[in-house]
C-alpha positions, 0 to 999 in steps of 0.5 A, spaced: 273 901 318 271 904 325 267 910 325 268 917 329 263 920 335 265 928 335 262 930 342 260 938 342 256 942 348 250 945 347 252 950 352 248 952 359 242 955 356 237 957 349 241 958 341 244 965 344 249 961 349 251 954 343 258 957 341 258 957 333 263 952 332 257 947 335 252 950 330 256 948 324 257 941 326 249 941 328 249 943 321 253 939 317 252 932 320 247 927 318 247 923 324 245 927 330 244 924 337 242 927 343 243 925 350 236 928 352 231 933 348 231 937 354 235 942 354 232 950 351 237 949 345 232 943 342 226 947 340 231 951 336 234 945 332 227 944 330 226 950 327 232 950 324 229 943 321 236 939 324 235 932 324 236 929 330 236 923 335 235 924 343 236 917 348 231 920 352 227 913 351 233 909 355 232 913 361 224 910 361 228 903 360 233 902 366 232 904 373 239 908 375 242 913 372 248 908 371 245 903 368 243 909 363 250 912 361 253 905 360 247 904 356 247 910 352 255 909 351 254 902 349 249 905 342 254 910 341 260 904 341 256 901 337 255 905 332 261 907 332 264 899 331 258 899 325 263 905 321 258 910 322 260 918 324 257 921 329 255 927 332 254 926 340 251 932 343 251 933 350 247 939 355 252 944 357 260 942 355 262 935 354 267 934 360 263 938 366 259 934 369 258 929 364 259 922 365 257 919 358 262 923 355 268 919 360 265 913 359 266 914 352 273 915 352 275 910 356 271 905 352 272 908 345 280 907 347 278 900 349 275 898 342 279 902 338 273 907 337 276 915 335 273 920 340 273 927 339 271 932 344 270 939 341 268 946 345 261 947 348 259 954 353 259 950 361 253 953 365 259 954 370 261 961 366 254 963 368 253 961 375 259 964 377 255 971 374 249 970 376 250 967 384 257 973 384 262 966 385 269 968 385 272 962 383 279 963 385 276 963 392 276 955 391 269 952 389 266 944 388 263 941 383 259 936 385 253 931 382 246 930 385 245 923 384 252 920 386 254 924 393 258 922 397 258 927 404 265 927 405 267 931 399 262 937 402 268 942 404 264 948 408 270 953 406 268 953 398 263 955 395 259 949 393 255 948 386 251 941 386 248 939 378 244 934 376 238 936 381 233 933 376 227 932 381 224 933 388 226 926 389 234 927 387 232 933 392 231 930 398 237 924 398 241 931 397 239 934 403 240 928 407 247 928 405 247 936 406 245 935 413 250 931 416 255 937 414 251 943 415 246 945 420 238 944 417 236 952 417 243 953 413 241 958 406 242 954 400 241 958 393 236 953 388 238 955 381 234 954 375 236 955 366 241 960 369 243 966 363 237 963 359 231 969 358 224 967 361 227 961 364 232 963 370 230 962 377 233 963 383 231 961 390 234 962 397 231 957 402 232 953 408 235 947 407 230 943 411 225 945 405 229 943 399 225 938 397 219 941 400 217 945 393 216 943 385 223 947 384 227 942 380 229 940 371 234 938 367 238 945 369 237 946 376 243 947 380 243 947 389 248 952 391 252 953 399 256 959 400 262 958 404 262 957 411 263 960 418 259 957 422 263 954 429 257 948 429 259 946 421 267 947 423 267 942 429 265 936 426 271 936 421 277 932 423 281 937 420 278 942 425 281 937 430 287 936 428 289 944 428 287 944 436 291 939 437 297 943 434 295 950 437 295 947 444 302 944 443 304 951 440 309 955 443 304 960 445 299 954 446 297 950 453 302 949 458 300 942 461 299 940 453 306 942 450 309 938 457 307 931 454 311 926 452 309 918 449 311 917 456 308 921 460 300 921 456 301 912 457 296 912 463 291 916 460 290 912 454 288 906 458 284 911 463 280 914 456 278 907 454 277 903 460 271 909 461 269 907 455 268 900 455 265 902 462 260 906 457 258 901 453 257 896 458 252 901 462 249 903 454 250 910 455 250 912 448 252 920 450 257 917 454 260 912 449 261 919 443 264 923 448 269 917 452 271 915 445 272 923 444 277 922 450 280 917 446 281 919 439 285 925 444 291 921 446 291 918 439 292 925 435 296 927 442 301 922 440 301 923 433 302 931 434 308 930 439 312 925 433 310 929 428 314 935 432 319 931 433 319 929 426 318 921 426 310 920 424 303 925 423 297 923 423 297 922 416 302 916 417 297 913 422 292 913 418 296 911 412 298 905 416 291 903 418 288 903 412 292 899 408 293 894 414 286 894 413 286 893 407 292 888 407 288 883 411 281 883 409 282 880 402 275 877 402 273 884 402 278 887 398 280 882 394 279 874 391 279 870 398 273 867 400 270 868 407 264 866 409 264 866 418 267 870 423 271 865 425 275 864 417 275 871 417 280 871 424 285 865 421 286 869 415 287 875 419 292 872 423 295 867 417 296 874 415 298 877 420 304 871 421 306 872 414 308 880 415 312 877 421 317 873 417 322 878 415 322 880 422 328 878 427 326 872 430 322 871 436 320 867 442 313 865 442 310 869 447 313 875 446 310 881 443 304 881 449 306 889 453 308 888 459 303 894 460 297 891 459 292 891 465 294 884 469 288 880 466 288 882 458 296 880 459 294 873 461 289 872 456 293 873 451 300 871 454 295 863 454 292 865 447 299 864 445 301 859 448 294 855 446 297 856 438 303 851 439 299 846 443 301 849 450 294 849 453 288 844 456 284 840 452 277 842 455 274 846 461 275 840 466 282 840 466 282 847 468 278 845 474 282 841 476 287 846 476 284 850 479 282 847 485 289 845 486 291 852 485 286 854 490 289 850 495 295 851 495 293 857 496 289 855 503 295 852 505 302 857 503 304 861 508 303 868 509 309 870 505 308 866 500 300 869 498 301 873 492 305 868 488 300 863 490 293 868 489 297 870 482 297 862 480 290 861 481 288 868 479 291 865 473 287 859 472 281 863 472 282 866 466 284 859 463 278 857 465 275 864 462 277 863 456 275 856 455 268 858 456 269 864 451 269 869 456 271 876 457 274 875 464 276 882 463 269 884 462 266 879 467 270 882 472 267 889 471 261 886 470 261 883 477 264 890 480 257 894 477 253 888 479 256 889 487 256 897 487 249 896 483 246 892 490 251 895 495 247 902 493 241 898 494 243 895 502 245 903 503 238 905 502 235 900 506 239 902 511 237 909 511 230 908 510 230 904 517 234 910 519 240 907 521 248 908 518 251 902 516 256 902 521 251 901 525 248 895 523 250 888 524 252 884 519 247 879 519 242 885 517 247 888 512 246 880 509 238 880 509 238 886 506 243 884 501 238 877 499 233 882 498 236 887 494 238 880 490 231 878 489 229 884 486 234 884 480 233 877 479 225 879 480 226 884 475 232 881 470 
């Protein structure tokens, strides 16, 4: 027959706080363990000459806290499978901020081990008395050692337990800074509602870690925000601009936008970006794509107005995409290289695709797309079904057709042929695996990088440029060639 573990609380402070259904359990059970001896209620349980065990040993055996619980769980489980009653207490109440007392009931259910959780004082009841915390104004419990930034919400009032040393203090305030400025007030809070034992200290939160203030009973404490620099750097915040500009009282040219008209401004926003990112600008990289993620919540604002999409949508979508076609992260596959990753990536994407209405090979490439990107993934699809040169050489040879017959068509017939050439190019690209895009771009600041040089030249000999000749203009141009190349 299995044994019973009952778990009670010890409550958040000394004997004064242990709530007498707690002290009758303690003194009638014969198998006693503690998680931790230190707690203020220890002392008096000696006193009291109740026997106990503590698991205070296992936290010098294991090097994280995890490994901690699951093995202070698995002695408990242990017991229990052996037929043995235990009484399992646990610092403050067993459910708040207790992760033992969850793995508990997950497991014991697993191995058919009874689980029962009896009352115990929170330190909660006490913080919200001695920090005057209202807690119907909305407030978050968080723990120190297994904090995650992007649950910090600045508009409650944030309560963070578990800060057991100066070492646990300093990854807190890292995190703590990727939401709240350095000199924010945080409120370090020690043994609170235990007599002789509290301490409450307001400091900045650059100098959290600077000072030995923290015990098993330390808690960090942030008020509710109103700082814009916090508020800024949300997405909700964002979001809401966004709906405010197109608000009936909002921005007139914002609430004019449709899908339609905002098309050329997305590709504007990412072209200025991508010129960012080849000029390793990293201010301008943050403030471009700024500009982008604009016309996506724009676009995302205008359909959630009309009622076919939000935000929440797109996010929705992209997130189980991404989830969907990663499957060697995500799931069993296996994928060792990029290039694995892009087979099972378009294997994927080809299967989502079987229930859709037939198509022809190259369709699904916008026809909006800059005149370059539509030709090389136009020549990418058609690759996939043979429909491409072996190697470069073939597209030599097609290109020097191509450009001969250019030299030689007439006037009227020009553009078409310079589009066929143009066209082999970005062949002859994506066989040396190029960006053609990219190297075009490349090539236009690489002309307006030296252009800017000759016109120096020019002004140094004190000369307009429509003054010099063209064999001047040449040397010049050489010269401010040699200099990159001597640089490069």
């Amino acid at each position: 027959m299995r044994g019973k573990i009952t778990v009670i609380g010890l409550g958040p402070g000394d004997e004064e706080s242990l709530p007498l259904g707690s002290f009758r359990l303690l003194t009638e059970s014969a198998n006693i363990r503690l998680r931790t001896e230190k707690h203020p209620v220890v002392e008096w349980l000696r006193q009291k000459g109740i026997p106990f065990s503590s698991f205070d040993a296992v936290y010098e055996e294991k090097t994280d806290f995890p490994s901690v619980y699951d093995a202070i769980v698995d002695r408990l489980l242990q017991e229990g499978r052996e037929g043995k009653d235990i009484l399992y207490a646990v610092p403050g109440h067993p459910l708040v901020a207790e992760r033992t007392v969850q793995l508990l009931l997950q497991k014991g259910k697993e191995e058919n081990v009874a689980v029962d959780i009896r009352g115990g004082g929170s330190f909660l009841d006490a913080a919200f008395a001695r920090l005057q915390v209202d807690p119907v104004e909305g407030f978050s419990l968080l723990d120190a050692t297994d904090l995650d930034p992007d649950r910090i919400d600045p508009r409650l009032h944030v309560m963070i337990t578990q800060v057991y040393d100066r070492m646990v203090a300093s990854e807190l305030k890292l995190s703590l800074m990727e939401v709240f400025p350095d000199d924010t007030p945080v409120t370090v809070a020690s043994a609170l509602g235990v007599a002789d034992r509290e301490r409450i200290r307001v400091l900045p939160l650059y100098e959290l870690d600077r000072e030995d203030l923290f015990d098993n009973l330390t808690m960090v404490y942030i008020p509710p925000s109103t700082d814009e620099q916090v508020f800024n750097r949300r997405f909700d915040t964002l979001k809401g601009i966004i709906a405010r500009l197109r608000a009936p009282d909002g921005c007139p040219w914002d609430r004019k936008q449709t899908h339609e008209s905002l098309r050329p401004y997305l590709l504007e926003e990412s072209y200025e970006f991508l010129e960012a990112v080849a000029e390793e600008d990293v201010d301008a990289m943050a403030d471009e794509l700024g500009d982008v993620l604009l016309q996506v919540l724009l676009h995302a604002q205008i359909a959630s107005e009309e009622g076919t999409f939000d935000i929440r949508d797109v996010i929705a979508n992209l997130s189980e995409k991404m989830i969907r076609r990663h499957p060697h992260v995500f799931g069993e596959a296996q994928a060792e290289t990029a290039e694995e990753v892009k087979q099972n990536w378009d294997a994927i994407k080809a299967q989502e695709k079987e229930a859709a209405v037939p198509t022809f090979v190259l369709d699904g490439v916008p026809s909006e797309f800059p005149a370059m990107l539509r030709a090389v993934k136009l020549q990418k699809k058609a690759a996939k079904v043979g429909f491409d040169w072996e190697d470069p050489e073939g597209v030599r040879q097609k290109l020097l057709e191509e450009l001969d017959e250019l030299l030689k068509a007439p006037e009227e017939q020009r553009e078409e042929e310079l589009g066929d050439l143009l066209f082999s190019v970005v062949a002859l690209a994506r066989h040396f695996r190029v960006d053609p895009e990219q190297a075009l771009l490349s090539a236009c600041r690489k002309f307006v990088r030296r252009f800017h040089q000759v016109e120096a030249k020019a002004q140094a000999a004190g000369r307009s440029l429509q003054d010099c000749s063209l064999e001047e203009l040449d040397r010049w141009w050489d010269e401010a060639k040699e200099e990159e190349q001597g640089e490069g």
